[in-house]
N, C-alpha and C positions, 0 to 999 in steps of 0.2 A: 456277637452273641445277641444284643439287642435287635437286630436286622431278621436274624433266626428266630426270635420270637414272635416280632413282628408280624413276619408270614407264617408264623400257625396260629397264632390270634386273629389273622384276616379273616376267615371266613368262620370266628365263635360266633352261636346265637345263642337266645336265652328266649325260652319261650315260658311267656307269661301264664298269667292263673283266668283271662280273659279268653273266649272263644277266640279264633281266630286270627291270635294275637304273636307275633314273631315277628321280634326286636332281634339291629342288633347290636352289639353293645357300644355303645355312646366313646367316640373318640376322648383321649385327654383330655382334648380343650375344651369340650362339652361336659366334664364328668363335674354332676352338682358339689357342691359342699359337702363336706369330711360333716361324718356324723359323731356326734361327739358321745363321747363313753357311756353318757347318760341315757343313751336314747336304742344303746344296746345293752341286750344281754352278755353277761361272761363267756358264753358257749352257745353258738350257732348252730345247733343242730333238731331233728326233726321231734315234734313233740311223740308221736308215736315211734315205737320200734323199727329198725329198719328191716326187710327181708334179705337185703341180698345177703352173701354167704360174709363172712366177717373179713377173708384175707384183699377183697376192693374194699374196704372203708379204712379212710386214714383220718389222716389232723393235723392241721398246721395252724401256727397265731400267722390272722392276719395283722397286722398294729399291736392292739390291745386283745385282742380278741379271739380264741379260737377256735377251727371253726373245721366244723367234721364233714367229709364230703364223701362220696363213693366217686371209683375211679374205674373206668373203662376203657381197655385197650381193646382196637378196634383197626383195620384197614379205613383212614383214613389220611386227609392231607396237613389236615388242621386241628389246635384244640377246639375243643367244644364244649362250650358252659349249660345247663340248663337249671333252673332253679324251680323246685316245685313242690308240691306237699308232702316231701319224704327230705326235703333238702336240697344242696348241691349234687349234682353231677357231673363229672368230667372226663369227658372222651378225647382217647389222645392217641395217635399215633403207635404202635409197637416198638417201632424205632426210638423214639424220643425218649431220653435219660428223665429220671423223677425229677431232677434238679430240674431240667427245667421247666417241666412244669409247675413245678413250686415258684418259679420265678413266672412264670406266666401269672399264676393265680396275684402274687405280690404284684403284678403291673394295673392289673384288674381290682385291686382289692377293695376300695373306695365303693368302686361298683357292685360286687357281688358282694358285700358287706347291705349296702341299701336293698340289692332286692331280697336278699334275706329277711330284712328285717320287715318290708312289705310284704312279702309271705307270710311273716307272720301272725302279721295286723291282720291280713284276707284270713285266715283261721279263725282268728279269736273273732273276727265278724260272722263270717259262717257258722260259727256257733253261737253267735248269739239270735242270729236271724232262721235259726234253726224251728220248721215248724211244731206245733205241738197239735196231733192232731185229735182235736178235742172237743168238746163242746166247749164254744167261750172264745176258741183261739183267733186267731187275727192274721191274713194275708193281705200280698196284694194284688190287685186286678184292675189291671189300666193304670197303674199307678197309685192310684187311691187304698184304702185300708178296708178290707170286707171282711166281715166276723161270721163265726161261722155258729150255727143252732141246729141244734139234734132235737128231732122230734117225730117219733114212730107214729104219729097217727096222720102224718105227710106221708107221702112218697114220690120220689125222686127228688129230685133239688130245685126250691124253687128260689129266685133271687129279685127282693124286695130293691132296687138302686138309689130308692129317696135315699132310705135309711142304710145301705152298705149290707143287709143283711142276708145271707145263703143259707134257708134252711133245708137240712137234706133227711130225707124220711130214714133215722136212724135212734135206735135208743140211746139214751146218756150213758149206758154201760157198754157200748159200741167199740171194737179194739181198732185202736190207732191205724192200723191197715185197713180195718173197712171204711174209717172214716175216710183215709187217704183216697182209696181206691172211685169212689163214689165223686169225691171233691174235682179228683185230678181227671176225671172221665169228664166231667160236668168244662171244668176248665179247658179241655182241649175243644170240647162240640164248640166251647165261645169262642174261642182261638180262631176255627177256622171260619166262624161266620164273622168272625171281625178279620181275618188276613184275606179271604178272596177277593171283596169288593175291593180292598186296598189296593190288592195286586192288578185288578181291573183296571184302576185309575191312575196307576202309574204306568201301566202298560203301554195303555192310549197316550200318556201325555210322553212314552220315549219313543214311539211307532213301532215298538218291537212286539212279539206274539209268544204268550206263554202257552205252552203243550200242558203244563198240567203243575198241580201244587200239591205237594206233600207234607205231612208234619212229620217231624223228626224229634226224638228225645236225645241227641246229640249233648254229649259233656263237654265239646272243647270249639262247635260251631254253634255261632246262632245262625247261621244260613248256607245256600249252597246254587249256585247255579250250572246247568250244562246247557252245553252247546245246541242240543233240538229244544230247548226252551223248555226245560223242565227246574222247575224251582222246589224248593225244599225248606222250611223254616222250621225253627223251633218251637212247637208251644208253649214252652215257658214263656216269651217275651211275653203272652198276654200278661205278665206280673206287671211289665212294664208301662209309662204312659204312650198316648197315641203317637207323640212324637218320634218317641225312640225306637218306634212298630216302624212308622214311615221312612225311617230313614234306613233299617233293615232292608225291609220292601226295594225301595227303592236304590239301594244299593247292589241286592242280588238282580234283581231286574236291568240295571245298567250295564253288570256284567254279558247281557246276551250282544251286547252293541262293542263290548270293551273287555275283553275276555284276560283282565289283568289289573294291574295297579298302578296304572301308568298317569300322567298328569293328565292325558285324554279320559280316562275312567273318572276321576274326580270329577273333570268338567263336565263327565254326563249326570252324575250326580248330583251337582252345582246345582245343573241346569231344571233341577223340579223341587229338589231339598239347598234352597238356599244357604242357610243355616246349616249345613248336617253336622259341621265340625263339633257342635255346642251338642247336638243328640249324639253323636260317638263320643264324647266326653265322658256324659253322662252314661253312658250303655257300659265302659270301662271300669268307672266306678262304683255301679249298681252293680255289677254282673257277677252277683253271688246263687248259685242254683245249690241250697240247702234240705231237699227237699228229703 
């Protein structure tokens, strides 16, 4: 039974609340420390409503804990874990009796207990990093903190950088859309006058030739390379510092040379982003888009 489980757990992934990001789930001997009661909730499940229809959502205690998930049968070979802002989901087989997947979920539990609970942390941070778009309010641009000032007898947005200050030709009674809409236009012109020369200078130092750069408002990418040399980035990152921009950059620009994630791809990486490990840390942990 244990062997049969085995092989439909081989090929579970879980994809994260980070761009880009698919894990897959951490062997036993890898699996961190047992989270202790304190550090969960009673009941696991999504703070919002769920949509799908009611007869895929079930429940089982994992440990102490129980924990609500929707269940998806599906042509495939293997279960399939995903945990994300509605909760768990679990794609299984047709074939495959419920027991055992309840016994899957128990072999896993440890596991999908923590990224729940990291879900949930990424929520209550997303909410709190939530902008207000306002006069007064506070983002960020390059990393740094920039406050934003409404004042109709401006126009367009001008940005003071001693002082952190964007003032944008808007009345103080201005509704949160126009203030966005204005802000987030302004924030992208800076985006790509800060990603081309980047992209320029990494180009040169990989000897590969970009066709062209696009900005993207992509939810689950910060970047994207294809094969004639056409690159694609987020402008969000501009929230982020220079660091964490270069190491983007220079990561999709490494794909024209390495068109994968192989230890070769890294080293082209290495090879201009010494460091990147330390700015992909950081980009994981930051990478809240609340906007």
């Amino acid at each position: 039974m244990r062997k049969r489980l085995a092989h439909l757990l081989q090929e579970a992934q879980l994809s994260l609340f980070g761009p880009e990001t698919v894990l897959t789930p951490p062997r036993d001997s890898q699996m961190p420390p047992k989270l202790t009661p304190k550090q969960l909730p009673p009941v696991l499940a999504p703070e919002t409503p769920h949509t799908v229809a009611p007869k895929t959502q079930r429940e089982m205690c994992l440990g102490e804990h129980r924990v609500v998930y929707e269940l998806k049968r599906a042509r495939r070979r293997s279960i399939g874990f995903v945990v994300g802002a509605d909760g768990l989901r679990v794609s299984a087989p047709r074939w495959v009796p419920q027991a055992d997947i309840e016994r899957a979920l128990l072999l896993k539990s440890d596991w999908i207990l923590r990224k729940l609970v990291e879900q949930r942390e990424r929520a209550r941070r997303v909410q709190e990093a939530r902008i207000e778009w306002r006069d007064g309010a506070s983002l960020s641009y390059l990393g740094r903190a920039l406050q934003l000032r409404l004042d109709a007898s401006q126009s367009g947005a001008r940005f003071d950088e001693a002082q952190g200050i964007l003032t944008v030709g808007l009345p103080p009674a201005a509704t949160q859309e126009q203030v966005r809409d204005v802000v987030q236009a302004w924030l992208q012109r800076r985006a790509r006058a800060w990603f081309e020369p980047r992209c320029q200078h990494f180009a040169a130092a990989l000897g590969v030739q970009m066709k062209s750069l696009r900005l993207s408002s992509a939810q689950t990418r910060w970047g994207s390379a294809s094969a004639d040399g056409s690159i694609r980035l987020n402008w969000r990152l501009i929230h982020f510092t220079p660091a964490i921009i270069d190491y983007v950059v220079a990561h999709e620009l490494a794909h024209l040379r390495e068109m994968n994630h192989s230890a070769r791809f890294w080293a082209v990486v290495r090879s201009v982003v010494p460091d990147f490990e330390q700015a992909r840390g950081q980009l994981r942990q930051e990478s809240i888009i609340a906007e």
